[in-house]
C-alpha positions in Angstrom: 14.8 2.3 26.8 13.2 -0.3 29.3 13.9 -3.3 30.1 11.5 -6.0 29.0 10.6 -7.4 32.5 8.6 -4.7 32.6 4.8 -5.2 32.8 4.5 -2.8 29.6 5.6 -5.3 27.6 3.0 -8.2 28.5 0.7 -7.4 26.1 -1.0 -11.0 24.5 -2.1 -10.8 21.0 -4.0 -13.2 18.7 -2.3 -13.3 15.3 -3.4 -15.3 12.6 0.1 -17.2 10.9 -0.2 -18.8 7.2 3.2 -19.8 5.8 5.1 -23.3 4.4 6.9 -24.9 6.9 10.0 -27.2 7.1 12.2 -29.1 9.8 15.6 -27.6 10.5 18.4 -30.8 11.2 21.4 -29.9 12.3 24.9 -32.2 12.6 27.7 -30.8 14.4 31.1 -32.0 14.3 35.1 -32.1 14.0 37.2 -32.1 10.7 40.2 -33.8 10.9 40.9 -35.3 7.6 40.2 -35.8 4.2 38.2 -38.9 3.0 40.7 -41.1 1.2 37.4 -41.9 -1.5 36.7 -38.3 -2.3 38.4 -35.1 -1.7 36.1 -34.2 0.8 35.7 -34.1 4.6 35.5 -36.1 6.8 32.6 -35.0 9.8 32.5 -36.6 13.0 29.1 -36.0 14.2 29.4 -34.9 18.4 26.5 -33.1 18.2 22.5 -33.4 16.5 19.5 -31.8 17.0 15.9 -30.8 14.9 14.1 -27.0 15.0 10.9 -26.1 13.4 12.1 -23.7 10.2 10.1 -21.4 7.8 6.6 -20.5 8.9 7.4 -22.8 11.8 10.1 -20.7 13.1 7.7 -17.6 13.0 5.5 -19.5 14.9 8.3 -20.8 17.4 9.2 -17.2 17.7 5.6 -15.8 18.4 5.0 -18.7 21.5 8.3 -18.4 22.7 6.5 -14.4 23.7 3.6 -16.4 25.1 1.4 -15.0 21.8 -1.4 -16.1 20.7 -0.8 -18.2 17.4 -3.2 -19.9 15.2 -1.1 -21.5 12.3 -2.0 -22.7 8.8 0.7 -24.7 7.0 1.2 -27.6 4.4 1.2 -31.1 5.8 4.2 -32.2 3.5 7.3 -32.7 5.4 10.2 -30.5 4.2 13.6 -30.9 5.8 16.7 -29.1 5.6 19.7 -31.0 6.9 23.1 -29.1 7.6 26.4 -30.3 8.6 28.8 -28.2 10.3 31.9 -28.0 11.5 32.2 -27.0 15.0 36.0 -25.3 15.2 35.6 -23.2 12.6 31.6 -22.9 12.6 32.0 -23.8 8.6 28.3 -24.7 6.9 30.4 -27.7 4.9 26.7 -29.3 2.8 22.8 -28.6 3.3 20.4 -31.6 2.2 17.1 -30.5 1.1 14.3 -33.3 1.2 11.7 -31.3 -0.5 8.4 -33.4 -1.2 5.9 -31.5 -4.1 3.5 -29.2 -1.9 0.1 -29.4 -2.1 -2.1 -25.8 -2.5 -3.7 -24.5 0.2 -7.3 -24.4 0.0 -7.8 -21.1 1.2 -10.0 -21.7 3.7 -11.0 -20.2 6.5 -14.0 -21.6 7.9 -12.1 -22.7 11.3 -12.3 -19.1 12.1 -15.0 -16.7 13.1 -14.2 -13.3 11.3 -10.4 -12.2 10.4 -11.1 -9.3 12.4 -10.8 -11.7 15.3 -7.3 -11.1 14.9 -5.0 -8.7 15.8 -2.2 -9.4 13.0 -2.5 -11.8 9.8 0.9 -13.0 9.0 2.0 -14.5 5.9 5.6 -16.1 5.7 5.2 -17.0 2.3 9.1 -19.4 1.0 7.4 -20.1 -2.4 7.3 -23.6 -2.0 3.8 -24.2 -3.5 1.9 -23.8 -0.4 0.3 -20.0 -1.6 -0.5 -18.6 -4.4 -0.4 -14.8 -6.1 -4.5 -15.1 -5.0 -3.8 -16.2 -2.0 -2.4 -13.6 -0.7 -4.2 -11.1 -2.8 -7.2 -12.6 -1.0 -6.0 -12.2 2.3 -5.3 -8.3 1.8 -8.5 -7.6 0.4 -10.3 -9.7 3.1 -8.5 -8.5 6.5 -9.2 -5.0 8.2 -6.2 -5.7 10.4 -2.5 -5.2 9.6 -1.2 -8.0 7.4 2.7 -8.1 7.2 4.3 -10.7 4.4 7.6 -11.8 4.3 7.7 -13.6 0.3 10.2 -15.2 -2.1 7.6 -14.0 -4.6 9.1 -11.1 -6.8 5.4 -9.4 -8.2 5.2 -7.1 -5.2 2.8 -4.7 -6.4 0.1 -7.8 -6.2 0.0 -6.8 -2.6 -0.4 -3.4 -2.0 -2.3 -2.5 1.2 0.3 -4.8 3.3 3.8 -4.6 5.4 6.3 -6.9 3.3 9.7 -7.3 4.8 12.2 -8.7 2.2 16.1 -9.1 2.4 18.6 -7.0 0.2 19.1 -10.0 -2.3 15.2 -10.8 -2.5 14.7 -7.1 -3.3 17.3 -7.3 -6.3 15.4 -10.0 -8.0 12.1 -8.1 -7.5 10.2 -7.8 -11.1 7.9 -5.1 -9.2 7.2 -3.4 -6.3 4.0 -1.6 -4.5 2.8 1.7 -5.5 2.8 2.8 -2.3 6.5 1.9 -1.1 5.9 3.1 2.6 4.9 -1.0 3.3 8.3 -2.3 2.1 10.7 -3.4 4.2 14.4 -4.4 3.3 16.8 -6.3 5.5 20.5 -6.2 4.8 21.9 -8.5 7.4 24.6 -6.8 10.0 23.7 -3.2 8.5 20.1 -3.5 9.8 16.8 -2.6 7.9 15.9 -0.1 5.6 12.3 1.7 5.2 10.7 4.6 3.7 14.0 5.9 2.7 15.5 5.4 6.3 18.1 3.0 7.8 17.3 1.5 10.8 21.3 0.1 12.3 21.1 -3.3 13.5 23.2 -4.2 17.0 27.1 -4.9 16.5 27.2 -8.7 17.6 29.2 -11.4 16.8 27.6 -13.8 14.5 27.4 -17.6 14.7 24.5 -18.6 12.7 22.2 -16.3 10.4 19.6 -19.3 9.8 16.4 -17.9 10.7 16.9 -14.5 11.7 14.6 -13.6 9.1 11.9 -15.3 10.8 12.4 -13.8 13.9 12.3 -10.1 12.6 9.2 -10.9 10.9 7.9 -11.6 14.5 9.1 -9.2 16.0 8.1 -6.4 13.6 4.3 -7.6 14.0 4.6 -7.7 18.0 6.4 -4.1 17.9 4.2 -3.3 16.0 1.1 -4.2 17.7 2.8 -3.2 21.2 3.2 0.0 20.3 -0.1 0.7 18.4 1.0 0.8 14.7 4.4 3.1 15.4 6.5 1.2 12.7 9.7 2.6 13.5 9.9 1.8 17.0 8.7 -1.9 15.6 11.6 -2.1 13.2 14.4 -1.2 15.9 12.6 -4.2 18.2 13.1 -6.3 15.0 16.4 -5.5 14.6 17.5 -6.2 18.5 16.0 -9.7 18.1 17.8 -10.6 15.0 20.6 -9.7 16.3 20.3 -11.8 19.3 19.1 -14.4 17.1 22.0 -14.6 15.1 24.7 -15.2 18.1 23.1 -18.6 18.6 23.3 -21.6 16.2 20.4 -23.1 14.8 16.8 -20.8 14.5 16.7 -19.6 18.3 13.9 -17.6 19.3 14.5 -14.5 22.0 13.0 -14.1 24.4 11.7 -10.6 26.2 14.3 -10.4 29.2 17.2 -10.7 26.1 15.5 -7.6 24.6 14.8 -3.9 25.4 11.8 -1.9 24.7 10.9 1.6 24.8 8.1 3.0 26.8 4.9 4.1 25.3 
């Protein structure tokens, strides 16, 4: 293993990011009593603060190890508030405020050629923003790797691509791709599984699981890309950042000191 201060690791690569997007509110507070209205509690807000979330939070992740991002995402504010309770680190309600998302027009004049890119990546959370075509599109159009991670359950609609699902997404699946190699399963603590391997994830101590998702995804494309198209060394980087991920509340994005790579 070596450590990522090496200059190995800075590598800069021009990825192309379509996804839906939302705003991440957090309120953090103390519980100590009941509301004499309602049986419920009572939160004293001590602490507040906003983070991009969905597609956002890939993107977050990507900048935050100074790549190069160009993003393509709804312009309808969605926002996720939670309210948690400090002591016990408790999730007690989430508020979605989820406005109707407009279709993306699937264009992509603004860019020269996709082959200008190194990695297309599609964080697809079914909100409205892409379509089955959409993405079909995007596979048949790119000659570079395109990795998905989708609430979408047709799978075999995009065949030719990486798609990185969690355990529960891959029990609601109605199919999957002929070729299975491209699937991806996360299963939280227990790490990743792929082409009929497990891949362990780091024993850590969680606080907060909310976009560790997002930050495999990113890290599976610039493992990926680091280490020219070895997948399995990409999945173990994946795994080392959602770990790290997960010991912090809110979406927090590693960054390359916090990690360890392997050398080429």
């Amino acid at each position: 293993m070596k450590d990522l201060k090496s200059t190995v690791v800075h590598k800069r690569f021009k990825i192309l990011l379509i996804g839906d997007s939302c705003e991440d509110v957090y309120y953090i507070g103390s519980v100590d009593r009941i509301s004499p209205e309602a049986p419920v509690p009572i939160l004293k807000i001590s602490e507040h603060f906003r983070t991009p979330g969905m597609a956002a939070n890939v993107r977050k992740n990507f900048v935050t190890i100074n790549q190069n991002v160009e993003f393509i995402s709804e312009k309808s504010k969605i926002t996720k508030t939670r309210y948690i309770d400090k002591k016990s680190g408790q999730q007690l309600l989430r508020v979605d405020d989820e406005p109707k998302i407009a279709k993306w027009n699937g264009n992509f004049q603004l860019f020269r050629d996709l082959s200008f890119f190194d990695a297309i990546v599609i964080s697809d959370y079914n909100k409205g923003f892409l379509s089955y075509e959409h993405i079909e599109n995007i596979i048949s159009k790119s000659k570079v790797p395109v990795f998905i991670d989708t609430k979408k359950v047709d799978l075999a609609k995009f065949e030719g691509a990486f798609i990185k699902i969690n355990l529960a997404e891959f029990n609601n699946l109605t199919s999957t791709p002929k070729e299975r190699k491209g699937l991806i399963v996360t299963n939280g603590d227990r790490g990743a599984m792929y082409n009929d391997k497990i891949y362990p994830a780091p024993k850590v101590e969680v606080s907060d699981v909310c976009g560790a998702g997002d930050t495999f995804l990113a890290f599976l494309v610039y493992g990926y890309l680091l280490y020219e198209k070895n997948i399995d060394k990409a999945i173990e980087i994946a795994n080392q950042a959602a770990s790290i991920s997960v010991r912090h509340r809110g979406n927090y994005a590693p960054r390359l000191s916090e990690l360890e790579l392997f050398d080429n």
